[in-house]
N, C-alpha and C positions, 0 to 999 in steps of 0.2 A: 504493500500500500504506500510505504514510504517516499520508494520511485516514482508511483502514478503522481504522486501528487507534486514531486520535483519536477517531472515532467509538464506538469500543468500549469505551475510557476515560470520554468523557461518561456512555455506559450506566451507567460500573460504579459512578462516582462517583453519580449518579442515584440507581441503586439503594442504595449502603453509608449514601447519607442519609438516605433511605426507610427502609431496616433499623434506626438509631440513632433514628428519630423513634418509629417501630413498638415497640420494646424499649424506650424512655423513657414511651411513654403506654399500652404493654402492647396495639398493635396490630403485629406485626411480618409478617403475611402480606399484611397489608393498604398496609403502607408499602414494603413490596418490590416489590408489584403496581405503586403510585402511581410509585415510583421507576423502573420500565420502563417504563409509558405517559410518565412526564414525559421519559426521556431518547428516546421514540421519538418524541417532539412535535418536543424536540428537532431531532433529526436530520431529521426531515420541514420542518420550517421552513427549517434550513439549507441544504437539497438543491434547497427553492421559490426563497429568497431571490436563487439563483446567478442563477436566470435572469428577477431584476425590475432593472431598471438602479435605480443611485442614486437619482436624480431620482426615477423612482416613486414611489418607499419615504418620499422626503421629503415630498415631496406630498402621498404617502394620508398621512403622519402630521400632517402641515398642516391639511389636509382634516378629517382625522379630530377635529382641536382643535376648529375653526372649527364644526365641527357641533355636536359637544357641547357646547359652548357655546352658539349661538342654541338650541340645545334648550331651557338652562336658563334663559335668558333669555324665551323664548317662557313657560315653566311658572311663573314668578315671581310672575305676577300672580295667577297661580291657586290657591297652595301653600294658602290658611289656605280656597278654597269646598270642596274634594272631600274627602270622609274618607279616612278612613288606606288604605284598600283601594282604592280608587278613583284615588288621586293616585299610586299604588305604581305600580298598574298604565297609567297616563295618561305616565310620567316613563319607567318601561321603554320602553313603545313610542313615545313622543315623539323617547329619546336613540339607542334605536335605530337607527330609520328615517329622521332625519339624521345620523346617527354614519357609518352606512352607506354615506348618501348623500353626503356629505364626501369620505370614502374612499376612493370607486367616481371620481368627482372629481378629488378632488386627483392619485391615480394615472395619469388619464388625462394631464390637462393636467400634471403631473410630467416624463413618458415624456422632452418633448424638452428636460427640464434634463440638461446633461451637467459631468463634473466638471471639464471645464475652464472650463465656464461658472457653478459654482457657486467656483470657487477665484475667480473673476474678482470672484464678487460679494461675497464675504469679503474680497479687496482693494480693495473700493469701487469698480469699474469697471462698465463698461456693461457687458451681456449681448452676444456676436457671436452671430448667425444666420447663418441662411439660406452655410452652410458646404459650399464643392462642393470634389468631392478630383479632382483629373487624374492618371489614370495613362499609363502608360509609353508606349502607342498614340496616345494624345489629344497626347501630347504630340510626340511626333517628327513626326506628324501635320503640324502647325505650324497648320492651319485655324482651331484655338480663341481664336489669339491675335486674326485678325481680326474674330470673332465678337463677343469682349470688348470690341476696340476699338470697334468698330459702336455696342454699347450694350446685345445682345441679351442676353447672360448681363450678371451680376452677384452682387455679394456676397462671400467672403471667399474666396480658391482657396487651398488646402492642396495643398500637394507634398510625401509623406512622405519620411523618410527613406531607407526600405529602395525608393521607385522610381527615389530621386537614386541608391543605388547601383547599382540594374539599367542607369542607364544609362551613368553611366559603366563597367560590366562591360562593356556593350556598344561604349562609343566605342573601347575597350583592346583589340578583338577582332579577330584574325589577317586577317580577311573583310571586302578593304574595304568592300563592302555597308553588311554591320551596323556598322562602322567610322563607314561616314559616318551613317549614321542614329543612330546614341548624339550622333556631335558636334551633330547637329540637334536632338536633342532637348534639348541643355544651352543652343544657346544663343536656342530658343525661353522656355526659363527663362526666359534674362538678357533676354531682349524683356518676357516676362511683368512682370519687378521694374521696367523703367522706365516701365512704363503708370502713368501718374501718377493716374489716379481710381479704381484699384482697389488691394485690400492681398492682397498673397502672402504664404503664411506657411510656413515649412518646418514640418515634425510631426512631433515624436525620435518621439512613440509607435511601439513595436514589439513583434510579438507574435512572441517565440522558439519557441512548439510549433506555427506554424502555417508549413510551409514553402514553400507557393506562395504568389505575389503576390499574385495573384484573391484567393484568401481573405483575404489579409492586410488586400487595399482593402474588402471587404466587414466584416469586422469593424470596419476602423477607421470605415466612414461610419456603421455602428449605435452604434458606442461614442461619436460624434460627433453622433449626427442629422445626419448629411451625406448629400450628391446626390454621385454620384460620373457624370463627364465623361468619356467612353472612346468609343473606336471598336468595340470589341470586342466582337463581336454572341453569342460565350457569354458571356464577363463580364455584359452587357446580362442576358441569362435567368439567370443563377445571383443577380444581386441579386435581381432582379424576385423570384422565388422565395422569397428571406428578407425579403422585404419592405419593399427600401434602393429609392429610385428614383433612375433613372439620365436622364442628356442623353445621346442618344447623339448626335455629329456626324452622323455615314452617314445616321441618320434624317434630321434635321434638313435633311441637302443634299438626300435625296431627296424630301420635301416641299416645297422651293423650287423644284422643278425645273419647267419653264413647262409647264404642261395641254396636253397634245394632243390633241386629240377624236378619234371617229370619221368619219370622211367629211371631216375634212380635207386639204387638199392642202399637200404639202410637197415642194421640190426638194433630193434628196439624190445622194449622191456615194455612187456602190456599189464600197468599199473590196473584197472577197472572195466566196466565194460560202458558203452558207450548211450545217446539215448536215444538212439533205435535199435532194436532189440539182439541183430547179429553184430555190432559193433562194437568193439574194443578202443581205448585210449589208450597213447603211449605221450612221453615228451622226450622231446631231443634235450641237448645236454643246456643249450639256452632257455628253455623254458615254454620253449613251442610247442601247442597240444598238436597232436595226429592223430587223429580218427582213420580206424584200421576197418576195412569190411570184413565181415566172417570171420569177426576175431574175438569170441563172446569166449567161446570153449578153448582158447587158447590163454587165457589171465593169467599173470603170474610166471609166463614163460617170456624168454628171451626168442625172437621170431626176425626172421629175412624178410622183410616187405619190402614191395616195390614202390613209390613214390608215384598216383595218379593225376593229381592235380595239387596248386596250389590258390589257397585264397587270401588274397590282401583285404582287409576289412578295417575299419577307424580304429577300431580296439587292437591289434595284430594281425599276425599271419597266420592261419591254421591251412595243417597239411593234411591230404587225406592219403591214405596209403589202400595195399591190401595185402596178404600172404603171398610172399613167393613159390610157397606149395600150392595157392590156391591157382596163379595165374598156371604151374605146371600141370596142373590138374589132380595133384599128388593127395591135396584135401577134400573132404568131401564137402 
């Protein structure tokens, strides 16, 4: 309500200018008018500006210098050949159509100045990049810290504040479960600070009207230009959606996971049976199910299958195999 009514103030004041300018040069309907198009300019600017980040705005305004400028340095040479009509019209559309093109520009390439990175550059420091955020999943996880070590990720990891508190809510909680997975997650932290070639940063930023986590990590990697790190396969499509990209671990393992072709032969250990009624389960040594055909009466044995298809699916890969006695004809 606060706003609307700021907003209705700009109007009025708009307009009582307009009115006083109208009644001093003896146009007053005409400066009433000017005074509601100026405060609805106004308020349409302001309602655009919300949703251009900082950096944008400094950018197109950078941009926008940088153009008009080589414009008029382009038209310098030329100011005393064109007549008055001629150079009017040559200088409008010169400043123009790189005013514009600046603009369109600098805006672009702006997007990923952020204002922790523009505070950085008014204290005379480097610019940080390439800024990945781990939430609460990624992190109990514990997987990301080997990953890091390895080499494969890099760059700056941010651990906000409000996921330091989720977890500890979670180490503090009645359930030894979720008990032991908060303590896991604090003291893959303190693993993360003593990796000596990468920098951990904690992030006070916090957004009070937004009360789930998700949105809070998704707002803070747009306000960031950050990659956020997670296991968490809705997190994963709710970025993707605003347009924040994500590492997911799970991906990642299940694209390492070794090829198995069709028409391979593999010797598996048929753990239970399956849930259609002549099918057997086995898993490879990663952790991939197989569903085996005409492998109910075989449980608990060690079996030659042959490898008939594979299925890639959101969740993983499952393999479907069948007896190599069966394809022999040797089973019944």
């Amino acid at each position: 309500m606060l706003g609307v009514f700021a907003r209705i103030a700009v109007v009025a004041i708009f307009v009582l200018v307009g009115y006083l300018y109208g009644l001093r040069y003896d146009f007053i309907v005409w400066g009433i008018v000017a005074g509601i198009l100026l405060g609805m300019f106004f308020i349409i600017a302001e309602l655009g500006l919300k949703k251009i980040s900082v950096g944008s705005i400094l950018g197109g305004f950078l941009g926008l210098g940088i153009g008009l400028a080589f414009a008029n340095l382009l038209l310098f040479p030329f100011r005393h050949i064109f007549i008055q009509e001629g150079w009017v019209l040559l200088s409008f559309v010169l400043n123009l159509t790189l005013g514009y093109g600046g603009l369109f520009v600098g805006m672009r390439k702006g997007s990923s100045l952020t204002i922790t990175a523009i505070m950085r550059l008014f204290k005379g420091q480097e610019v940080e990049e390439d800024f990945k955020i781990l939430d609460t999943s990624v992190i109990i996880d514990g997987r990301v810290t080997d990953v890091i070590k390895a080499g494969f990720i890099s760059g700056t990891f941010i651990i906000p504040q409000f996921i330091l508190r989720e977890l500890q809510y979670i180490a503090d909680s009645p359930d030894p479960l979720r008990r032991t997975k908060g303590r896991r997650g604090l003291d893959v932290i303190r693993q993360l600070q003593k990796i000596s070639n990468i920098n951990v940063k904690m992030e006070d930023k916090d957004f009070p009207k937004i009360k789930e986590v998700d949105a809070k990590l998704v707002a803070l990697a747009r306000l960031l230009s950050a990659k956020i790190i997670t296991n968490d396969f809705n997190l994963t499509k709710v970025a993707q959606l605003q347009e924040v990209f994500v590492l997911n671990i799970n991906e990642l393992a299940n694209v390492l996971k070794p090829v198995v072709l069709p028409g391979e032969t593999i010797n598996l250990f048929i753990v239970k049976e399956g849930k259609e009624y002549s099918q057997g389960v086995a898993y490879l040594d990663d952790g991939t199910m197989v569903v085996i055909e005409n492998a109910r009466k075989l449980i608990g044995k060690n079996v030659e299958t042959i490898v008939t298809s594979v299925l890639q699916t959101t969740a993983g890969r499952m393999v479907f195999a069948k007896p190599k006695e069966d394809e022999m004809g040797i089973l019944d």
